[in-house]
Each structure stands twice: as C-alpha cells, then as structure tokens.
C-alpha positions in Angstrom: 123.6 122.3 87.6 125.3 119.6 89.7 128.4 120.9 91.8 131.3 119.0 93.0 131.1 118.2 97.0 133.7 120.1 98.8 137.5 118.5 98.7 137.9 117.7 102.6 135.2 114.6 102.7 137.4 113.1 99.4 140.3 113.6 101.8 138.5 112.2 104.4 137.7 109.4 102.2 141.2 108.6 101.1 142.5 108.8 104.8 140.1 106.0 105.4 141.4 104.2 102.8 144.9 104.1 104.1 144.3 103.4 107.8 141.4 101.0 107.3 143.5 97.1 108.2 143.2 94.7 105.2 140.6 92.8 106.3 137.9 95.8 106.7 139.0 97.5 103.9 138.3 94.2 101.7 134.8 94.0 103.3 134.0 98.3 102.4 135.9 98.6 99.3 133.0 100.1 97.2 132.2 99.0 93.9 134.6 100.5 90.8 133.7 103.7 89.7 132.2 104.7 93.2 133.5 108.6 93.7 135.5 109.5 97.2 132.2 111.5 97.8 130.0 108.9 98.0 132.8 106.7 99.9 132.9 109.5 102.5 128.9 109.1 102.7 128.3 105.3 103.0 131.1 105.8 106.0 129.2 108.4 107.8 125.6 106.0 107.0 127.2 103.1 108.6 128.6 105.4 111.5 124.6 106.7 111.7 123.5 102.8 112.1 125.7 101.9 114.9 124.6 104.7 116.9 121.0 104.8 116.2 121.5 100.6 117.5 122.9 101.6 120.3 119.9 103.7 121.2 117.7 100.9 122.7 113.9 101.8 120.8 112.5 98.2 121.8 108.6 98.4 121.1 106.8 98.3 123.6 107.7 100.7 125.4 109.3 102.5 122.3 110.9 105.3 123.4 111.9 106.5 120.2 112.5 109.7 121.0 115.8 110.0 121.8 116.6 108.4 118.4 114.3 111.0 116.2 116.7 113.7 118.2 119.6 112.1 117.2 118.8 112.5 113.6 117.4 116.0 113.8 121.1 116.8 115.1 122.5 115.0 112.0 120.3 116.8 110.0 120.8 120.1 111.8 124.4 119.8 111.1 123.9 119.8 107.4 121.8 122.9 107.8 118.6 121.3 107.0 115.5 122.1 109.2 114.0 118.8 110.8 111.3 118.6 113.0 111.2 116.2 115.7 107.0 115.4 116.3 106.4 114.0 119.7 103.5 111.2 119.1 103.4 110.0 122.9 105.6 110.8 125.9 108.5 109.6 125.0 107.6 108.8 121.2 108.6 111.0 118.4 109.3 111.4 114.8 111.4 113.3 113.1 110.3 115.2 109.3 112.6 117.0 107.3 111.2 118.1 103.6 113.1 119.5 100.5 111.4 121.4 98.1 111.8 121.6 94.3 110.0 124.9 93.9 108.7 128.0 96.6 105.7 126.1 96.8 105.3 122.0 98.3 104.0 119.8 95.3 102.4 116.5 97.4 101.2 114.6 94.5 104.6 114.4 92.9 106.5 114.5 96.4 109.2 111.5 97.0 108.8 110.2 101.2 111.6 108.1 102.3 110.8 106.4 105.4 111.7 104.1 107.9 111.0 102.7 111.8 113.1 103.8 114.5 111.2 101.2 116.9 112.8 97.3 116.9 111.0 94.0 118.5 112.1 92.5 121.6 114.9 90.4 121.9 116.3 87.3 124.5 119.5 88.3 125.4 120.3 85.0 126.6 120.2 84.0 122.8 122.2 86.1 121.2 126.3 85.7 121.1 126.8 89.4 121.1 125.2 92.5 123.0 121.9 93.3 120.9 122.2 97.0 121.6 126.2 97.4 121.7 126.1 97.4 117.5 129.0 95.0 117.6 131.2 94.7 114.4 132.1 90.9 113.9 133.3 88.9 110.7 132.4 91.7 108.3 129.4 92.5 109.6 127.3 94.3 111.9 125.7 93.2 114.6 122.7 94.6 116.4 118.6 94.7 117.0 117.4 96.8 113.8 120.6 96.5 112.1 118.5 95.2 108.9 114.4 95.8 110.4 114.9 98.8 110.7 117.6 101.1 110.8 119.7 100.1 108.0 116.9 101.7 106.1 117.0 104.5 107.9 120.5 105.5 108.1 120.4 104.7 104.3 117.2 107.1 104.0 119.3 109.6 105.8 122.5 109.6 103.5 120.3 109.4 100.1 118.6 112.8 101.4 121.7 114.6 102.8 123.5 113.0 99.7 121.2 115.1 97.6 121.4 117.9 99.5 125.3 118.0 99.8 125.5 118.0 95.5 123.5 120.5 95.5 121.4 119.2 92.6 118.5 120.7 90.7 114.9 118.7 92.5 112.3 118.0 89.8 110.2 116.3 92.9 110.0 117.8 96.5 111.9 114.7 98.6 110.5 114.1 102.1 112.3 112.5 105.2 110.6 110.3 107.8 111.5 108.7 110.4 108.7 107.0 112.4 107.8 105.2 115.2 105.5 102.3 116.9 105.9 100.0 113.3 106.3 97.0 115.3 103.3 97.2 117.6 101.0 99.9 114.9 99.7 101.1 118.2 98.3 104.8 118.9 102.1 106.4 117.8 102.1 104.4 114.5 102.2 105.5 110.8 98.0 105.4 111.3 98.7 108.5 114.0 101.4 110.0 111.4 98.9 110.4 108.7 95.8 111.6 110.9 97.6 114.5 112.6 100.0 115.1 110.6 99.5 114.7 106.9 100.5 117.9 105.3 104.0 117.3 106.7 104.4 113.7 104.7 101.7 114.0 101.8 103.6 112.5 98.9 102.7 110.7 95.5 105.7 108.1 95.9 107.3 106.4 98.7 110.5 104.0 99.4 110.0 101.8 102.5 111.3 98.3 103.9 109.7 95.6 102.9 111.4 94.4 99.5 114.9 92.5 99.9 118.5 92.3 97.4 119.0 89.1 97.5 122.1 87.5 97.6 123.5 84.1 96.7 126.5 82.1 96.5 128.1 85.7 96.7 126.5 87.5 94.0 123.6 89.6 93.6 120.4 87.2 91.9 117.5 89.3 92.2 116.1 92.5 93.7 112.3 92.0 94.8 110.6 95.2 95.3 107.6 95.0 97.3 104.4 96.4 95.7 102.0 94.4 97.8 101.8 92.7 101.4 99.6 90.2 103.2 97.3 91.3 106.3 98.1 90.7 109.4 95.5 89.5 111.9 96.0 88.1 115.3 93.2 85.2 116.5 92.8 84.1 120.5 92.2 80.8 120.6 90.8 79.5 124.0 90.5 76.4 125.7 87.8 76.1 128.8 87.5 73.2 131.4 87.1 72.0 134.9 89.7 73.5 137.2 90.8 71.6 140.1 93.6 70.0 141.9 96.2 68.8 139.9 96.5 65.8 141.7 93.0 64.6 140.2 93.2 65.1 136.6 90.4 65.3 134.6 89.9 64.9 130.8 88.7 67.9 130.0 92.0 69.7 130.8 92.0 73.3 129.0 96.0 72.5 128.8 96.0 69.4 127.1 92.7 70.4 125.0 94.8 74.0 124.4 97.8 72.1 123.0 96.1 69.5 121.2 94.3 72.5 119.4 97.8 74.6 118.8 99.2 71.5 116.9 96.9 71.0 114.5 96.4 74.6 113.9 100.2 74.7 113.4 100.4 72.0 111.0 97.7 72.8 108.9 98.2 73.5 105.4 95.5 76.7 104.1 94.7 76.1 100.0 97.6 77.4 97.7 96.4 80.6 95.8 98.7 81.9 93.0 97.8 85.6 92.8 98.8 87.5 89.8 101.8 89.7 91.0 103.2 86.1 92.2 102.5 84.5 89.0 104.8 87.5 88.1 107.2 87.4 90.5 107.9 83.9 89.5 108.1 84.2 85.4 110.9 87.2 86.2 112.7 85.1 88.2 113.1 81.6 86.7 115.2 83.2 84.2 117.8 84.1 87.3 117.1 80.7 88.8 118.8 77.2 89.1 117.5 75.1 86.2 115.8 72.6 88.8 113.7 75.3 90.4 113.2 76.7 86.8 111.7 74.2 85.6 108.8 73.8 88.6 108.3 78.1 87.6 108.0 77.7 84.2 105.2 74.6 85.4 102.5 76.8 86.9 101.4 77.7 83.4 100.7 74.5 82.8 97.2 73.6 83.0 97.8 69.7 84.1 100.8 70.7 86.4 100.2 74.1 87.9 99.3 73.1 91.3 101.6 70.5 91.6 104.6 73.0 90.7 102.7 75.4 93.1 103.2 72.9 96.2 106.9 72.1 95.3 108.1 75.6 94.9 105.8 76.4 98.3 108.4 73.5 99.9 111.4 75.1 98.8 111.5 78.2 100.3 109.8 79.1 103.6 109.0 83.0 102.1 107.8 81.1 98.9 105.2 79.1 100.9 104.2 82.2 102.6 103.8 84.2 99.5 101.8 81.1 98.0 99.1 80.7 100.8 97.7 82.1 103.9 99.8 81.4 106.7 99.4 80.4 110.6 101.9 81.1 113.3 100.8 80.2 116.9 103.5 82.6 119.0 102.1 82.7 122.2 101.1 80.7 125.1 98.8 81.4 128.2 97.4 78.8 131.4 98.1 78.1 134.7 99.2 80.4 138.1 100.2 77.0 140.1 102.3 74.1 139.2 99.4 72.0 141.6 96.6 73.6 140.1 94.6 72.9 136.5 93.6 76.2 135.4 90.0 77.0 134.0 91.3 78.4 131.0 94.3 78.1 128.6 94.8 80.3 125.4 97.5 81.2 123.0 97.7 83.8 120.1 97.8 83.0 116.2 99.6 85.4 114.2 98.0 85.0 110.6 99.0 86.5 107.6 96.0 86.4 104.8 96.8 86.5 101.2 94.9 90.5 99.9 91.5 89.6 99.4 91.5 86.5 101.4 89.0 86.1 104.2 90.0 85.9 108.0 86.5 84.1 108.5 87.3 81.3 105.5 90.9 80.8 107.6 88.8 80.7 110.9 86.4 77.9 109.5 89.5 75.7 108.4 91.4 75.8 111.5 87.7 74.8 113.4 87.6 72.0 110.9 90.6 70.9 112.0 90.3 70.8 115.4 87.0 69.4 116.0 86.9 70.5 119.4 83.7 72.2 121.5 86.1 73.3 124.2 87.5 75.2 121.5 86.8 78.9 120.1 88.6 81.3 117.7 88.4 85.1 119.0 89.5 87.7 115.9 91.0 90.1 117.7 90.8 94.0 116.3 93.8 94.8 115.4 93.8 93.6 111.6 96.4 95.3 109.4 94.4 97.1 106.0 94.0 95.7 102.8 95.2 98.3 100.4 95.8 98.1 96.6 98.9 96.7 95.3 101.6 99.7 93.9 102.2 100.1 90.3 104.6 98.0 88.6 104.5 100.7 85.4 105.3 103.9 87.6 108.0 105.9 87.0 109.8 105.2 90.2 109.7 101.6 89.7 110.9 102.2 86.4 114.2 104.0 87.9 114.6 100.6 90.2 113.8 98.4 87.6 116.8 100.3 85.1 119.1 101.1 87.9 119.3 97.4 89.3 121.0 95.5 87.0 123.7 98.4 86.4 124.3 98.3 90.3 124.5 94.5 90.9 125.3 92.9 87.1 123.3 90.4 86.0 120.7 91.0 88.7 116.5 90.8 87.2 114.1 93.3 89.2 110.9 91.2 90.4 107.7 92.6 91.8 107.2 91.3 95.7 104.2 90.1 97.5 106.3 90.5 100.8 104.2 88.0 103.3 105.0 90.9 106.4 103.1 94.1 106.3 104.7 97.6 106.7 103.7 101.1 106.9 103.4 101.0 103.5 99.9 99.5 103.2 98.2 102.8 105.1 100.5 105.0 102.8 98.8 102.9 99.5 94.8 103.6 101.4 96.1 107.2 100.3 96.6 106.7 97.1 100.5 107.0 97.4 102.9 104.4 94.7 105.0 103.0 98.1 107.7 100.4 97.4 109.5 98.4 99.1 113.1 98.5 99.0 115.7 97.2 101.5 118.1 98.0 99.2 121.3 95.6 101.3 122.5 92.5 99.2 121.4 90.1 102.2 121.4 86.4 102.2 118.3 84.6 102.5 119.9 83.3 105.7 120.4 86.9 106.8 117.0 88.0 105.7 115.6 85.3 107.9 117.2 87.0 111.2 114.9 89.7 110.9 113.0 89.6 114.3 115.9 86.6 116.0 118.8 86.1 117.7 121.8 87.8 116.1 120.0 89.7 113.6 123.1 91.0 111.7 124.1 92.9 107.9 127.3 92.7 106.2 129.3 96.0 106.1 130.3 95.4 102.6 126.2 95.1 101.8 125.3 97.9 104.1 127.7 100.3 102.2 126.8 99.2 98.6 122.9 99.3 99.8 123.6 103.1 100.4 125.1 103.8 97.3 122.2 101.8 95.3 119.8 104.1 97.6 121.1 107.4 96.8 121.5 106.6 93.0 117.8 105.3 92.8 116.8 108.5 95.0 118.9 111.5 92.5 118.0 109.8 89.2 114.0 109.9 89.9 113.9 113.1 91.8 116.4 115.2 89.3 115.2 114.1 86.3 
C-alpha cells in the first residue's frame, strides 16, 4: 500500500509558495492537481541541476567524479545505498538499485540513466557563466542544463520519489549515472556494460534522446526515441607541394582542402523514408499546422511522395536529418606558419547514417562530388553501433503513450528516429526496450541549443518534466 510522505516537505512546499516573488512563482507554479509532495520534489530536482552545473564535467578530460559523489551523498541522505564506480582516474559512476523482491529480476528491471559529462563550450560566446547555473528570464542557464543533467536530476527525483512513497515495486528500478557519453571513449556506457553488467542488467530503460516539444506555448507532441542514426567521423585529406608562401602553387592542400569541404558540405545524400519515420509523420500531421499537414499526409502518395519528402526535409533542420544521411564538416587542420604552404591540410566530417545505411555508399558520393585526386576519405574507427530499433508495442511505451496526453492536453505521442546517438544504442545490442525521453516541454529553439552557446531550460519545463518523469516511472514499475 501507498503511504502519505511525511508532513514537513508539504510544509516546506507551502513556505515556498509564500516567499517565492511573483514572477518565479508564475514560472514554477505546477500544474492543477500537483500534491505539495511532489511540489517539494521538483524543488529539490531543480536545486540537484544547478549544483551538478556547477560541477564543471567538460569531456575531455571528464572528471566526473566529483559529480557521481555528489549524487551518492543525495542518495545517502535518503538512506539508499549507491555505489560510486571509478571508470578512470578521475571518472566514475554512480549505481543505486531497488528491488521488488529478496532476489534482483534483470529481465524485468527498469534503468534510468543519464551523462554526467557535457561538450566543450566558448566562453567568449555565451552571455552568461556556462558553469555558474545562472537563473535568467525563467530559465536556467548552464552547460548540461538540457544534454545532460536535466535528465539526471529528473532520474534522481523519479527514484527517490518512489522510494519516499514507499510504494509496492512490481519491477526492480535501477539508477545510473554515467560518464564519457560525449566522447564514448574507454569510460563510456561500452566500459559500463563490460565490467560491470550485473550492476545495470535491465529489460527496459529511460534515456535522453526523445524531446516534449513545445509550441506557441503549449505542449504539440512528445517524440520518444526508439531508434538513432550512427555516428561515424571521416578524415578527409588534402596533399600538395609545400613551399614558400610567397610562390604559390596550384596544387595548394588549403585551397584543394576547402574547395573539397564545400562541396562536401553542400551536398544533398538521397532522401530515404524509413518506416518508423513514415510513422512518426502519420501521428503527427494530425497535431500539425494544416500547411505542413498536408505535405505528411503526401508521402503516401505514389506520384507525390518524394516531392512531399524534400519539402518537409526543408522545413525543419531535425526533419531533414531524420529524412537522409547527413554531413557536418566540424573541424579544420593546415598550416604551422602564416609564410609557409603546408604539405597537408585536413578536416573532420561528422556523419550521421540513417540504420542500415552504408558509410562506404556515403563515402562514394562525397568522392563524386569532389572529383579531386588530391583528395582522400579516411573512415576513422570510432563508428557508433547499429542496434535494433525499441518496441513501439512494449509496455513501457504503452505507460508513455497513455500518460502523455493526460500530462500535457491535447499532446499525440510519436515514435522518434532521433538523428544523435546515445547510450541507448549499446543498451538495445543487449536486448534491452531503451527509450528516449527528455521528458522538459522545450522549444525547438531551445532543443537546438543542445551542444551551443547559452544552452538553457525553462524552470517552469524543468519542474513539469519531473513530475511527468516520476508519474511515467511509479505507474510502470507499481503496476
């Protein structure tokens, strides 16, 4: 049987209420019906993200430790075990497990799990501190704030959120907080699950990777991410004459090097319309504004499929990148003087392949288009997997699926082919149903921040994100 949480966090709750200034309380008022206890909760998840930006994880070098023992205090506190794992020096992760029964049942087990490591940033760029978890305009501000430790602070008040109502488990329910996403370097999930998977074996699994999306101030859609494209990372390499730079030549690597980079950039890979997209689509033109409708409700056409294909792949930049493989060039490399032509110039391509696509089909189109000898393509080894897509028909989709639309009214739940990859792909290689669920109502504007300058989320979507969470989390593993 379900008990009541203690009285003092609903007088917590209602303190914060009346000393909160009008202008924050409008922006974390949660949604009617929302109990003091779970008020008290999204407060403490939102005090969890600003400290856990404030720990600078930047990846490389990581150093995520500091963070995983941050949360093992948290969970400490609640008087449930965590262990924090050291992957590397300096690296960790931190497990904590509840169990339904006096044994651990992995194939029906529930993993929540999230990165404590964030990119890079230019702090020159941003208008706030990236690491100071700055609260501006309703929103927080902060490297990770959405990609991601959002996730992770949510993770962490569904799973003390269940252990605080002290609710019957069906389902044991598994906490995990890793490390090295961003790089998938010798720390990674890959690491997690070699050395340690009888601490994380699970049959389902919530991740990031699928957004709430949010427009003109109300809740459209909630893609949850059953599927991901693979990453791959190509050299491409230029070779000349070096020399003086005083006596140019035309076989400049440079010049070749950037003539090779633009077309590259600006080429357009076939459009492929896989069948999760196809379905993505169908559930969504309902939601949609009757001039996008209409080009959806197109690609079952037979005469006007492709064309309907390439306008919907204009519209939207995660649209195009969910309709075809995609080419980023995001690094360039030539020269050590300003007087001297180098004998070599590269740069990297970040490429994203549709599942079942081939790297070498991509690599023969890009050599097509640059029709240069002084040119050559290098696959480098550190390709993302190719897993199987998750369920759509599971029972933990089904509990997303049902629960959406009573959370955010009116809202349709859509299977995502989500065109970055997570940690969920190696979790699918073992046979686990992971989903992704960023479960924030973000802006596609917001989304879009993820990995730039002023990546931000709204308080008011951070706290409603939570609650969404926790509900999704008790219903599937109580029931």
């Amino acid at each position: 049987m379900t008990r009541q949480l203690p009285y003092i966090p609903s007088l917590l709750a209602a303190v914060i209420l009346l000393v909160l200034p009008p202008a924050t309380l409008k922006s974390q008022t949660p949604a009617p019906g929302t109990s003091p206890e779970m008020l008290q909760l999204t407060a403490e998840a939102q005090t969890w993200l600003t400290d856990l930006i404030r720990i600078n994880t930047t990846n490389p070098p990581g150093n995520e430790m500091e963070a995983a023992k941050y949360i093992q205090n948290v969970l400490q506190k609640e008087n449930i075990p965590a262990e924090v794992l050291e992957m590397k020096p300096g690296r960790g992760i931190v497990v904590a497990r509840m169990q339904a029964g006096p044994l651990p049942d992995s194939a029906r087990a529930l993993l929540l799990v999230a990165h404590l490591d964030v990119v890079g940033v230019d702090r020159a760029k941003w208008t706030v501190d990236p690491f100071a978890a700055t609260e501006k305009d309703n929103y927080i501000y902060g490297r990770g704030a959405i990609d991601d430790k959002g996730m992770v602070a949510a993770n962490l008040a569904a799973f003390i959120g269940l252990k605080r109502s002290g609710a019957r488990l069906t389902r044991d329910v598994i906490f995990l907080a890793d490390d090295d996403e961003e790089e998938g370097g010798e720390a990674s999930i890959k690491a997690v699950i070699d050395r340690y998977w009888d601490k994380i074996a699970c049959g389902f699994a919530l991740n990031e990777g699928g957004n709430v999306v949010l427009l003109n101030g109300k809740v459209q859609y909630v893609a949850v991410q059953t599927s991901e494209k693979v990453a791959y990372n190509v050299t491409v390499t230029a070779t000349g004459t070096s020399g003086h730079a005083s006596i140019p030549q035309k076989d400049n690597p440079v010049v070749h090097l950037a003539a090779a980079v633009q077309k590259v950039g600006a080429l357009e890979t076939p459009l492929h319309l896989l069948t999760m997209t196809r379905r993505y689509f169908e559930q969504l033109a309902p939601v949609e504004d009757e001039d996008i409708a209409k080009w959806i409700r197109a690609l079952d056409t037979s005469d006007r499929a492709d064309l309907a294909a390439l306008r919907l792949a204009a519209m939207n930049p995660i649209w195009n990148s969910m309709l075809r493989d995609t080419i980023a060039p995001t690094e360039l490399k030539a020269g050590v003087r300003v007087n001297v032509v180098p004998p070599q110039a590269s740069a990297n391509l970040n490429i994203r392949l549709l599942p079942g696509n081939s790297i070498q089909d991509v690599i023969e189109q890009m050599q097509k288009a640059v029709n240069d000898p002084q040119i050559k393509f290098t696959v480098e080894p550190d390709a993302g997997p190719s897993a199987p897509s998750s369920s759509i028909t599971s029972d933990l989709f089904q509990v997303i699926e049902r629960l959406a639309p009573q959370q955010f009214s009116g809202a349709v739940v859509v299977p995502y082919l989500s065109p970055w990859y997570t940690d969920s792909s190696y979790l699918r290689l073992h046979s686990v149903q992971s989903y992704g669920l960023v479960p924030f109502p973000l802006t596609e504007q917001d989304i879009l921040r993820m990995h730039g300058d002023d990546e931000r989320i709204p308080i008011a979507g951070f706290r409603a994100g939570v609650d969404f969470l926790y509900k999704a989390v008790h219903e599937f593993v109580t029931k």
